[in-house]
C-alpha positions as CSV (number, residue, x, y, z in Angstrom):
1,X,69.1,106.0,-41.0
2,X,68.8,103.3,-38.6
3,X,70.2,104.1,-34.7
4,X,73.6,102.3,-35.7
5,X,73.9,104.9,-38.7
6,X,72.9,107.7,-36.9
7,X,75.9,106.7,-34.5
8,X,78.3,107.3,-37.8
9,X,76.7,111.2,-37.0
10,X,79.8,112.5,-34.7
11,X,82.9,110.7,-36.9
12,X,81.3,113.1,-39.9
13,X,81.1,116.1,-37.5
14,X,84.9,115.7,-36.3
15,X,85.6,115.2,-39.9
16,X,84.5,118.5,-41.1
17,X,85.1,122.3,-39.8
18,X,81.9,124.5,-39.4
19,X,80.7,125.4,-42.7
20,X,82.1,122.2,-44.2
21,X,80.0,120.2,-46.8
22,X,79.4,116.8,-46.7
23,X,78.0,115.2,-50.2
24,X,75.9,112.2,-49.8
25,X,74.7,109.6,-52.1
26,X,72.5,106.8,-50.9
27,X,70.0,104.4,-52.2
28,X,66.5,105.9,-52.6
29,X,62.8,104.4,-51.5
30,X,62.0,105.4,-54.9
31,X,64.0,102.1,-56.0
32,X,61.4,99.3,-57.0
33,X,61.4,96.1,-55.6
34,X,64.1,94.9,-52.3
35,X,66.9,94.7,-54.1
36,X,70.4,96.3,-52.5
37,X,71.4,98.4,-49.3
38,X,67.9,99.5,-47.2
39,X,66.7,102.3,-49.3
40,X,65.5,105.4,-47.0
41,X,63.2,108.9,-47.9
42,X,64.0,112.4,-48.2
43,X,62.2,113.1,-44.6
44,X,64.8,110.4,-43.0
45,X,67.4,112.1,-44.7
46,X,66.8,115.3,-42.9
47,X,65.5,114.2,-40.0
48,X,69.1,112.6,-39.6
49,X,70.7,115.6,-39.9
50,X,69.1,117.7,-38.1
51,X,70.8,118.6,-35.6
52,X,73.9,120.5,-36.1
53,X,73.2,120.4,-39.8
54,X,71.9,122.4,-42.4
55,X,70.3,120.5,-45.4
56,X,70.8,122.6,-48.7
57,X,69.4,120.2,-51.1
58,X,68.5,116.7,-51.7
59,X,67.8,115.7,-55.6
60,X,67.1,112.7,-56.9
61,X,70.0,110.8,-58.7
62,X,70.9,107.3,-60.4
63,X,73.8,104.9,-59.0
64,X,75.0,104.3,-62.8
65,X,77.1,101.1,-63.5
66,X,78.4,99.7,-66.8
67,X,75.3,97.2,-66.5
68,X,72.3,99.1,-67.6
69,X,70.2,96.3,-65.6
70,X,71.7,97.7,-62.4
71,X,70.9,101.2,-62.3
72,X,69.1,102.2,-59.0
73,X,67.3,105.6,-57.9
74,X,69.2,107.3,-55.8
75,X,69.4,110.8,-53.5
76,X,72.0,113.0,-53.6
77,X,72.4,115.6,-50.3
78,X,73.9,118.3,-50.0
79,X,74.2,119.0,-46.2
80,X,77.0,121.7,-44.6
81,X,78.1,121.5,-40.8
82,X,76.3,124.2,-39.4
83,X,77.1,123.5,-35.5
């Protein structure tokens, strides 16, 4: 996440109690090409949360749309409010 995302960080704490799970989908580095929203890695995932989080899980995943030509890799986290 870029500074500006990371600033998103406090809203998403205030949104959820302690033990809460947030569920995120975002594009993936493993995307080919340039195409789309700035793709980021698994380490920038966590790193972003890591404080006040816990990340439980991060699995690769595909954005699906009705146009098989627009499929894009994807990661899917699992991160609960630990603080």
């Amino acid at each position: 996440m870029t500074p500006s995302d990371r600033s998103t960080s406090p809203a998403w704490r205030r949104s959820l109690e302690l033990g809460g799970v947030l569920h995120l989908l975002c594009f993936s580095d493993r995307q080919p090409g340039s195409f789309g929203p700035r793709a980021r890695d698994e380490q920038e995932l966590r790193d972003s949360f890591a404080d006040g989080w816990d990340v439980s899980d991060i699995v690769a995943a595909t954005f699906v749309t009705n146009l098989p030509e627009l499929q894009a890799q994807a990661w899917l986290a699992t991160i609960v409010r630990a603080a």
